[in-house]
C-alpha positions, -999 to 999 in steps of 0.1 A, spaced: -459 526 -524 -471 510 -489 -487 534 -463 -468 549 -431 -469 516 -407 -490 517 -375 -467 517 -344 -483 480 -334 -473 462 -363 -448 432 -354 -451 415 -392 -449 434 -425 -448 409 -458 -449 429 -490 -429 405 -511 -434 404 -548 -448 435 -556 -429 464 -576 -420 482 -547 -387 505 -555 -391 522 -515 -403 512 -479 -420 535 -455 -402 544 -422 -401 507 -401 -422 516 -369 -408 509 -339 -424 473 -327 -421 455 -362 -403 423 -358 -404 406 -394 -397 426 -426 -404 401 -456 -400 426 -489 -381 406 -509 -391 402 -548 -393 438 -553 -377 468 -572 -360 482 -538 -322 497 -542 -320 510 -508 -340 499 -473 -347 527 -443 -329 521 -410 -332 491 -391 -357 496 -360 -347 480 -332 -371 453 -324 -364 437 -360 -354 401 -354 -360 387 -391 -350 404 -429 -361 394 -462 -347 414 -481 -334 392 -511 -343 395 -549 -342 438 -550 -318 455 -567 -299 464 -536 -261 479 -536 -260 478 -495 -277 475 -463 -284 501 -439 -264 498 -402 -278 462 -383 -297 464 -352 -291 448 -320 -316 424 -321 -318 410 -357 -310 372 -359 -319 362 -393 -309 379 -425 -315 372 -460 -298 391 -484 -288 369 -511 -295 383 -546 -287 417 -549 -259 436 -559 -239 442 -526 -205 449 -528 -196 453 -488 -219 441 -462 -222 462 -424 -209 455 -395 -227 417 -380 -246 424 -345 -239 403 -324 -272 380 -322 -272 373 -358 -274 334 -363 -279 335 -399 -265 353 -429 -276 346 -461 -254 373 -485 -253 343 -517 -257 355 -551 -240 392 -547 -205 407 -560 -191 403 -525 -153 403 -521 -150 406 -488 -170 402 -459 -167 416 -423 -158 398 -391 -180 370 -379 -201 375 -347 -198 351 -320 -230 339 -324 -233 328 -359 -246 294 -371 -250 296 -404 -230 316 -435 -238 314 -470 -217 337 -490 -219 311 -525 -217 327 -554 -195 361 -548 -164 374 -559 -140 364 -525 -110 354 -528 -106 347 -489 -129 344 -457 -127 358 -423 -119 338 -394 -146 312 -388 -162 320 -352 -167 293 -326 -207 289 -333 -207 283 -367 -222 251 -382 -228 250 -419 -202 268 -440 -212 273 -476 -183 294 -496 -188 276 -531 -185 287 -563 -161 318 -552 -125 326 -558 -108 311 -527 -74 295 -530 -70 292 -495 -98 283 -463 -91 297 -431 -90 270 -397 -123 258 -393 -139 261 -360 -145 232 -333 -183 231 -339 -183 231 -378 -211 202 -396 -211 211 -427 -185 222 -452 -193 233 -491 -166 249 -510 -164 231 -539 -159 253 -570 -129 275 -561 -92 276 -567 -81 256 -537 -50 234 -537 -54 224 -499 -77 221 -472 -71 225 -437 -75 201 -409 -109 190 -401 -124 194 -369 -142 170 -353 -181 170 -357 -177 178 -396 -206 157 -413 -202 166 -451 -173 178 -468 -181 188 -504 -148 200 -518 -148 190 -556 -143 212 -588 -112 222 -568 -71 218 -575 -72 195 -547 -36 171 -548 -41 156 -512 -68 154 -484 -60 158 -447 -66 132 -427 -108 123 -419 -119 135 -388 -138 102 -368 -175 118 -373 -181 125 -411 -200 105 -428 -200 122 -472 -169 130 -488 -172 141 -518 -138 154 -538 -147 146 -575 -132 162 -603 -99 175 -586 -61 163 -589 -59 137 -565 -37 107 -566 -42 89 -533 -70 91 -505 -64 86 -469 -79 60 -447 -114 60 -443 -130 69 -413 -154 45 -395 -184 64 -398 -180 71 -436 -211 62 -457 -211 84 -493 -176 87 -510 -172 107 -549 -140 106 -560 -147 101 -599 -126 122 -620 -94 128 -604 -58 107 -609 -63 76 -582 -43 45 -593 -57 28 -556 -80 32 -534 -77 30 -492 -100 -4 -480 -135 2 -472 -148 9 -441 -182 -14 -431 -201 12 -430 -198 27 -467 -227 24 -488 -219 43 -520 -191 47 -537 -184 65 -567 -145 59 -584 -152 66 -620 -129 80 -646 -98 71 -625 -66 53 -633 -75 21 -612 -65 -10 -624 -92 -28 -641 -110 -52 -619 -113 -19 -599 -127 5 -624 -150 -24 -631 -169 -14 -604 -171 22 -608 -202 27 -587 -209 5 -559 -232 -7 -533 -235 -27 -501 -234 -62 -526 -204 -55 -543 -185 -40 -515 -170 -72 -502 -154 -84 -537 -141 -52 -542 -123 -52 -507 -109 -84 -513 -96 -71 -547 -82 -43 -528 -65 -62 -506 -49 -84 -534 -36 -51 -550 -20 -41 -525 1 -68 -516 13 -70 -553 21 -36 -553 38 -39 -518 58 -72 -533 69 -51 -566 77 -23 -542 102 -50 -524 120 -63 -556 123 -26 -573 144 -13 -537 158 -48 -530 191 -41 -549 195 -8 -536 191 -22 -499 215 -48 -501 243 -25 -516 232 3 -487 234 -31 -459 271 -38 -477 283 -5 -477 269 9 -445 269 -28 -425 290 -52 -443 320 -35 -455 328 -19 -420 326 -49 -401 349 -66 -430 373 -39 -427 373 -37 -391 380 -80 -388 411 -78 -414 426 -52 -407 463 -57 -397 460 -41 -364 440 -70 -357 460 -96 -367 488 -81 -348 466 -83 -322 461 -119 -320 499 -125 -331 512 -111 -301 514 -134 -276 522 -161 -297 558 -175 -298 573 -174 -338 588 -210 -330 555 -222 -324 540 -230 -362 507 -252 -349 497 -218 -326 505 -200 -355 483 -212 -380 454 -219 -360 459 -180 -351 455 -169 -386 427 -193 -398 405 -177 -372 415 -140 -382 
């Protein structure tokens, strides 16, 4: 059990003790580090407190958040609902709990880490926010990701889509998912990694691209690599052979397999032409052809050209109906 706290102190660390209750915080205390311990419950927030470290206890919830805290560590306890956020909190670290929900996101939010939890959706994402990590959680759907977003992990969940990317995203870790398609790649990210989902095509690569996994899903192609791409990892596909053959490549091999790329898909383009070539030319016949044939022999045409031509005149005559 620690002491009642002098009103002047701005830093308390009593991690990793056996601490199952903290004294009243005094008002001037700006750091509270007391995670490690045996705590189920913490006293009320004073309101100079800017960082918590409160993870590792045995917590069930948090106590109402003052104005001024900005960084919050909560991760590995036993929350079930988390307080309101104040709005100067840049970082939330709630990971590790039995979370299904979790309140509104203040404006000012960088970072969210609600891994590990029980949700089965998340809030609207606020404009701050820059790293997003929401994996290994129930989610079968994400929410529209904000302007400013860098960093995206929600791999492990139930998801069948993703939503469109915004802009600045760097990393996009979306694999152990139910993924079938990928939106389109926003200009600026530069790891992709969508393993060990249900996807049969990827779209084009973006310029700035650099780390690709896609091993484990259905691909029978693959989009042509950007120049910029130095790993790639396509294994346990259904590419064609000299494909699969590279599996894992680098800057060396890149070149051959673009080539090889290239190659494929002009055969599959060509097959593509004879398979639908029959059923073009009988849509040109009926829809082109057979109108215009129609239209020329019809007898209201011939009568047409007939008209002005005298019966007694047989040369007019013929020449009249081998044009029609």
């Amino acid at each position: 059990m620690l002491p009642e706290l002098n009103p002047s102190l701005k830093k308390l660390c009593c991690e990793g003790n056996q601490l199952t209750v903290l004294p009243e915080l005094n008002p001037s205390l700006k750091l509270l580090d007391c995670q490690n311990n045996q705590l189920t419950a913490l006293p009320e927030l004073n309101h100079s407190l800017q960082y918590l470290y409160c993870q590792n206890n045995q917590l069930t919830a948090l106590p109402e958040l003052n104005h001024s805290l900005q960084y919050l560590h909560c991760n590995n306890n036993q929350l079930i609902v988390l307080p309101e956020l104040n709005h100067s909190l840049k970082l939330l670290d709630c990971s590790n709990n039995q979370l299904t929900v979790l309140p509104e996101l203040n404006p000012s939010l960088k970072i969210l880490n609600c891994q590990n939890n029980q949700l089965k959706v998340l809030p609207e994402l606020n404009p701050s926010l820059e790293y997003l990590y929401c994996y290994n959680n129930q989610l079968t759907v994400l929410p529209e990701l904000n302007h400013f977003l860098k960093y995206l992990y929600c791999q492990n969940n139930q998801l069948t889509e993703l939503p469109e990317l915004d802009t600045f995203l760097q990393k996009l870790y979306c694999k152990d998912n139910q993924l079938t398609v990928l939106p389109e790649l926003n200009p600026f990210l530069k790891l992709l990694d969508c393993q060990n989902n249900q996807l049969t095509a990827l779209p084009e690569l973006n310029h700035s691209l650099q780390y690709l996994y896609c091993q484990n899903n259905q691909l029978t192609a693959l989009p042509e690599l950007n120049p910029f791409l130095k790993l790639l990892d396509c294994q346990n596909n259904q590419l064609p052979t000299i494909l699969n053959y590279y599996g894992f490549i680098n800057d060396q091999t890149k070149s051959e397999l673009n080539n090889k790329i290239r190659s494929l898909n002009r055969v599959r383009f060509n097959m593509a032409c004879w398979k639908y070539k029959r059923q073009f030319r009988d849509w040109l016949y009926i829809k082109v052809r057979l109108p215009n044939t129609q239209k020329k022999y019809h007898y209201n045409n011939l009568l047409a050209i007939l008209k002005d031509i005298d019966e007694n005149d047989e040369d007019k005559f013929d020449i009249a109906l081998e044009s029609w």
